[in-house]
C-alpha positions in Angstrom: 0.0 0.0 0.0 1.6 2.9 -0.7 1.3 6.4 1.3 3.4 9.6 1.7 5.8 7.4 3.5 6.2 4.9 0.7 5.2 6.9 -2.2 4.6 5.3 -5.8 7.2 6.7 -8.1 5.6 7.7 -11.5 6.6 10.1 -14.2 4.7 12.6 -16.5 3.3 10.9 -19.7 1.8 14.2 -21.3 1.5 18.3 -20.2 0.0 20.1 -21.7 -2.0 24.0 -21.6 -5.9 24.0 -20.9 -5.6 28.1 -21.1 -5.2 30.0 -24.2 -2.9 32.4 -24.7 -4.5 35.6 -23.8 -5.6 33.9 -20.3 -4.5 36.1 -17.5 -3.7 32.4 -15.6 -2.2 29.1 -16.7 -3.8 26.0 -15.7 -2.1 22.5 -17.0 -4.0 19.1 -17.6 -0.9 17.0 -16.3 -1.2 12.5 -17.8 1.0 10.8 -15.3 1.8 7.0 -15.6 0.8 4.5 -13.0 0.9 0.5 -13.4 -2.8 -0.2 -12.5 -1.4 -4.0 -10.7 0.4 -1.7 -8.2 -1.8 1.2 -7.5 -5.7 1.8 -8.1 -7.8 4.8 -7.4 -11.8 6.0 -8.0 -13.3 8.2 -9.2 -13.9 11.0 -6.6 -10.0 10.4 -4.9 -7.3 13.0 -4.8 -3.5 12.2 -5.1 -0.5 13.3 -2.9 1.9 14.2 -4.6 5.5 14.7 -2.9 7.3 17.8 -4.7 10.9 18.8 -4.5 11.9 22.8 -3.9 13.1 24.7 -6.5 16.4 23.4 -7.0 17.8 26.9 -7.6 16.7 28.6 -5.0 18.3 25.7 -2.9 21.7 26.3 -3.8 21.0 30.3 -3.5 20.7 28.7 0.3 23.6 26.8 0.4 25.9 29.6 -1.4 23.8 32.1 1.2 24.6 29.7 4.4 28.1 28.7 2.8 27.5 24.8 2.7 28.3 22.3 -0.6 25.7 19.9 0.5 27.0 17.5 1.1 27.0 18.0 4.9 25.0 15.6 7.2 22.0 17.0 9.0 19.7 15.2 11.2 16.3 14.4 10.3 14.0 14.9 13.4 11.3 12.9 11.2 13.0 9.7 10.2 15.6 9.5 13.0 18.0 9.9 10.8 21.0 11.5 8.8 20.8 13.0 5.5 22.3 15.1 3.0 21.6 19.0 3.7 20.9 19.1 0.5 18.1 16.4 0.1 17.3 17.9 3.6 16.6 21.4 1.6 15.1 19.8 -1.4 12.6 17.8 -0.3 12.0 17.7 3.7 11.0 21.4 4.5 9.0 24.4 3.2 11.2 26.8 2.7 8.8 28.8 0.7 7.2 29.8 4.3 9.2 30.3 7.7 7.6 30.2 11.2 7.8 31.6 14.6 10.2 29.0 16.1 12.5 29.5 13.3 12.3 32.7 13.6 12.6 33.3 17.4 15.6 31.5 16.9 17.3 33.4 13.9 16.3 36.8 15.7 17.6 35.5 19.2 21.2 34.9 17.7 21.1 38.6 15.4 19.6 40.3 18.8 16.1 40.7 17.8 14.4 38.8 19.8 12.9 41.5 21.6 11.4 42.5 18.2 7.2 44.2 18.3 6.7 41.2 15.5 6.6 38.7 18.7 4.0 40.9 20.9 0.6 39.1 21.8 -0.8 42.5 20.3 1.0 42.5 16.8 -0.5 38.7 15.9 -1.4 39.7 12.6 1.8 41.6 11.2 3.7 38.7 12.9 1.6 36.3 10.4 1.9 38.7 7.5 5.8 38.5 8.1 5.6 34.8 8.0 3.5 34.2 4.7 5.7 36.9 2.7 9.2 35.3 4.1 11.2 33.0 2.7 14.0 31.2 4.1 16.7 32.8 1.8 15.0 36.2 2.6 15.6 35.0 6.0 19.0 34.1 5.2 19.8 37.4 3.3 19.6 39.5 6.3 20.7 37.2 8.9 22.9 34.2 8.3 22.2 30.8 10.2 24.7 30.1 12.8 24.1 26.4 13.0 22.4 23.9 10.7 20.2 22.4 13.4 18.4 25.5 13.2 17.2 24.3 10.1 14.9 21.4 11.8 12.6 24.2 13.4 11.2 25.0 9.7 7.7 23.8 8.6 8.1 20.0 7.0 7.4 20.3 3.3 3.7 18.5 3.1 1.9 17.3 0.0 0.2 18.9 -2.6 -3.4 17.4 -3.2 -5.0 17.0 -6.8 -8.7 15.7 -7.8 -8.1 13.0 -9.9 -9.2 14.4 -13.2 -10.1 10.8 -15.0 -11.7 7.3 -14.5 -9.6 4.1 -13.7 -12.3 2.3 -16.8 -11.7 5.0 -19.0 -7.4 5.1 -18.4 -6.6 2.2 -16.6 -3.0 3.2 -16.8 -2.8 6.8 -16.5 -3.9 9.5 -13.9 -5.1 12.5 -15.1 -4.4 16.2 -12.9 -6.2 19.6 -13.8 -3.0 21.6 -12.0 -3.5 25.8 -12.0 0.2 27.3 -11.8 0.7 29.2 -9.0 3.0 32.5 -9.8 2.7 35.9 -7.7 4.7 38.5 -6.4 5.2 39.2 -2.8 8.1 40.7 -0.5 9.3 42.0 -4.0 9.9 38.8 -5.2 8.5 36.6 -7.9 7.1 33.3 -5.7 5.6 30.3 -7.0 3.7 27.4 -5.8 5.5 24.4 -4.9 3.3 21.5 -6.0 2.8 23.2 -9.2 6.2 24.5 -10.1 7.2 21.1 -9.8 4.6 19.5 -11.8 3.9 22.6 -14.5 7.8 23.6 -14.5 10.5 21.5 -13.0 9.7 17.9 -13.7 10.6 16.6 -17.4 8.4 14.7 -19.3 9.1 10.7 -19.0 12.0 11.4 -16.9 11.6 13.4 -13.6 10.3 11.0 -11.0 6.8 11.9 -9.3 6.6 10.0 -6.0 2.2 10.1 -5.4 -0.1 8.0 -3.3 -3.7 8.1 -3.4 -5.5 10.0 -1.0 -9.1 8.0 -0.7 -12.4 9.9 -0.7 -14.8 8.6 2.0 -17.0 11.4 0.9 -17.1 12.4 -2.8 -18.3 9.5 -4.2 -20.9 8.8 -7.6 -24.6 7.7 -6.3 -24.6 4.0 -6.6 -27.7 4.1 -8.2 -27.2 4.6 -12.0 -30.4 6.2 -12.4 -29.4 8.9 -9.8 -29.3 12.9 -11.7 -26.3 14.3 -10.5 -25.8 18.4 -10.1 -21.8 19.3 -10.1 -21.0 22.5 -9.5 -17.2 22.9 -10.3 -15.5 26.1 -10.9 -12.0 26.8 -12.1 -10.0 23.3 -11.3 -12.9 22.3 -9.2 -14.1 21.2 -12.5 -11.3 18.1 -12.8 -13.1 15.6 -10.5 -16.4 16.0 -13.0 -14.5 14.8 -15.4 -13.5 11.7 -14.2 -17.6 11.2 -13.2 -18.7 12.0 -16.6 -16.3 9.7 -18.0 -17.4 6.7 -15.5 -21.0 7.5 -16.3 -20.7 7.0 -19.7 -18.8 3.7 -19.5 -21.1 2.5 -17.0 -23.8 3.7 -19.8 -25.6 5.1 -16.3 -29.1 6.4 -17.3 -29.2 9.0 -15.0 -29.1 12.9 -16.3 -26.3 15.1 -15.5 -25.8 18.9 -15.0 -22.4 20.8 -14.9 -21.9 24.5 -13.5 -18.8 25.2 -14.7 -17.0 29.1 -14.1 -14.0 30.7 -15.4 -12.8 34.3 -16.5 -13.1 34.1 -19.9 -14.8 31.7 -22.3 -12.2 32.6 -25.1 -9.1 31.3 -22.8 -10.0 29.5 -20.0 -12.7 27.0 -20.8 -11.2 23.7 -19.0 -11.8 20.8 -21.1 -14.1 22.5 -23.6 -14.4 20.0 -26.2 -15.0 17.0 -23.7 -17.8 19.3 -22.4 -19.5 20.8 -25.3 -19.8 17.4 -26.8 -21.7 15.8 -24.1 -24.1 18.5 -24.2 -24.7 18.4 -28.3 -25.3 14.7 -27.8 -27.5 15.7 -24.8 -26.3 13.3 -22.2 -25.3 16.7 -20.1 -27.1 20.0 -19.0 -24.3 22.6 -19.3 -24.5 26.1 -17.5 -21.1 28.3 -17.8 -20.3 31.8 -15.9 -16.9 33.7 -17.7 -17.0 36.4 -15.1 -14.9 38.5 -17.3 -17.2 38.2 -20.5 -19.9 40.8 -19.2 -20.5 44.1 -18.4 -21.0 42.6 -15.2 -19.2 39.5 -13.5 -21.8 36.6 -13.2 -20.5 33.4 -11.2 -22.0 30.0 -11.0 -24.0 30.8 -8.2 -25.8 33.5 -10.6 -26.4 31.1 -13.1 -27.7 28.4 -10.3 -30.2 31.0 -9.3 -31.2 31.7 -13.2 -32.2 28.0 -13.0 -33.6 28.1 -9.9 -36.9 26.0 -10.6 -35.6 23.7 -12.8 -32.9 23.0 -9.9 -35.4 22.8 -7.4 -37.4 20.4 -9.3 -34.2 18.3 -9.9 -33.5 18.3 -6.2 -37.0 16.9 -5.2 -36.4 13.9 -7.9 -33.7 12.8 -5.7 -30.5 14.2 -7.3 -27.2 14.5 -5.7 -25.7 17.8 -5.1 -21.9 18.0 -5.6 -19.7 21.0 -5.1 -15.9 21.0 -5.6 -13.3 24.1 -5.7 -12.7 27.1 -3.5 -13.7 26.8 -0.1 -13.3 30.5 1.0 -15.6 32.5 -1.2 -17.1 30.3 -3.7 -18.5 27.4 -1.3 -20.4 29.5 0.7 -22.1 31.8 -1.9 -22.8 28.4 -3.8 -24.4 27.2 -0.2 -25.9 30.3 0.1 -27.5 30.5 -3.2 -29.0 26.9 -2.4 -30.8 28.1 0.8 -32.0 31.2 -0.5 -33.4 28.3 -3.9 -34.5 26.5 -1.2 -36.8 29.3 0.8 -38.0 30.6 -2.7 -38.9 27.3 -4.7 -40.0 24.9 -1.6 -41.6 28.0 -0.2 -40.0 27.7 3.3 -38.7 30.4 6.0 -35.2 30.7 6.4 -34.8 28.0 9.2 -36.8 25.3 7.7 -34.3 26.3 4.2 -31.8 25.4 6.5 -33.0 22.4 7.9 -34.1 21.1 4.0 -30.3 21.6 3.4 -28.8 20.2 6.8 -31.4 17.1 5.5 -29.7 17.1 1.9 -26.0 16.5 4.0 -27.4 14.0 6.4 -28.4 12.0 3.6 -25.1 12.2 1.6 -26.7 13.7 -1.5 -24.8 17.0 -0.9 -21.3 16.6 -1.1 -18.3 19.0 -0.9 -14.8 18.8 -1.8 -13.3 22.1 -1.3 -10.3 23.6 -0.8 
């Protein structure tokens, strides 16, 4: 069985752009291979994958700390001694320090009586962390010892829907991976997982260590018959695929209705073809939001409420009510869309909405994977 202490190794088959080339973002679709006798997965499972830090700015830490790499250092996690340089690559964040590691820089340069540690300055103190590298760190104050190193955050895996069904690619995993890129502190930062996966790791050759992470939750109705609801913005989309794609080899009966959203239609419609040809040969219901398309920005939660009655009338036939994507902002106005469907069609006051809805979760037939 493997897990993120025995990782599967695997390797990138195929990567290649979902977003056209006046998209303001770039999101990959990502094949990598797996050897179906050694590993499985389902539809609705994510995978952990194990990345590597940017190799460059590694050395930048060594040159900055004055090390080759080759030095021992010991691994608090496994007991024991490794390479500082496989200890920098791949066993902590260093795109994100903390307050132990810093308390214990500071205490060495003489800042440890610094405002940044008051009970009262909490939120500079965080801001500090989440623009702060350690080779920002390391550019202002030097680490005296390499045990210091062991106080940083352990580097953790990156989690992807599955974007594809084990009866559809029985020898392939499929990833829907949006690279991460911004500026902060002044400097350009990227995101680990996807750095590695969009940008660092060559085709057929760079080794992906993964397990699968098992969904207990996010799961098809067993019932074929069952209409299914997915409401999937952005890469929230890439688990949808992987149940459209076991529907139809299953040749389930039961209807199906994608939400998808995006910023524009022209550049960022994930998986267009796939989708648009479901829907010409009517075994989907599509509704699509480009927030940027419009005089005004309309998100799926707009076009949810657009089809409010047919929704409703959906819901009462028994359908299962999926949501997958961004867990700060979209989630909830999604949620709060439903409720407000819910008091308007069913004709019910706001805490009887809320009970319909808490009924909907109890029963498993609304389902969340967000993030």
């Amino acid at each position: 069985m493997y897990s993120r202490l025995h990782p599967y190794s695997s390797r990138i088959l195929e990567r290649s752009l979902l977003t056209g080339p006046s998209s303001t973002k770039k999101t990959y679709h990502i094949c990598l291979e797996i050897d179906p006798k050694e590993i499985s997965f389902k539809v609705g499972d994510s995978i952990g994958i194990l990345p590597i830090n940017d190799p460059e700015e590694v050395e930048n830490i060594l040159q900055k700390i004055n090390k080759r790499g080759t030095e021992e250092i010991f691994d608090p996690k496994t007991q024991s001694l490794i390479s500082l340089s496989e200890y920098l690559s791949s066993k902590i964040n260093i795109s994100r320090v903390n307050t132990p590691f810093l308390k214990t820089v500071f205490e060495k340069v003489g800042r440890l009586n610094s405002s940044l540690f008051l009970s009262e300055n909490k939120a500079e103190l965080l801001q500090f962390l989440s623009t702060h590298t350690l080779l920002d760190i390391l550019r202002d104050t030097p680490l005296v010892e390499l045990s210091d190193l062991t106080k940083l955050m352990p580097l953790l895996p990156r989690f992807y829907s599955i974007a594809n069904s084990p009866l559809v690619f029985p020898n392939e995993i499929h990833l829907t991976v949006a690279y991460v890129h911004y500026i902060s502190n002044g400097q350009l930062r990227r995101g680990i997982g996807s750095h590695f996966l969009c940008d660092l790791s060559k085709i057929g050759e760079t080794p992906v260590p993964l397990y699968v992470q098992p969904s207990h939750h996010f799961r098809l109705p067993e019932d074929l018959n069952t209409s299914i609801i997915l409401i999937g913005p952005g890469t929230g989309i890439a688990p949808y695929r992987a149940f459209l794609q076991e529907r139809l080899a299953l040749k389930a009966p039961g209807d199906n209705w994608i939400f998808f959203g995006e910023r524009n239609r022209a550049s960022d419609f994930y998986y267009e073809p796939f989708w648009t040809d479901l829907e010409r040969q009517k075994k989907i219901k599509l509704d699509v939001a480009f927030s940027r398309d419009g005089p005004t920005k309309t998100y799926v939660q707009h076009k949810m409420y657009e089809q409010k009655k047919e929704l409703w009338q959906w819901l009462q036939k028994g359908s299962y009510f999926y949501v997958c994507g961004d867990a700060e902002e979209m989630a909830k106005d999604v949620d709060a869309t439903l409720h407000t469907i819910a008091q308007e069609e069913g004709h019910l006051n706001t805490e009887d909405a809320r009970l319909y809805i808490k009924k909907l979760r109890a029963e498993k037939r609304y389902l969340t994977d967000v993030y």
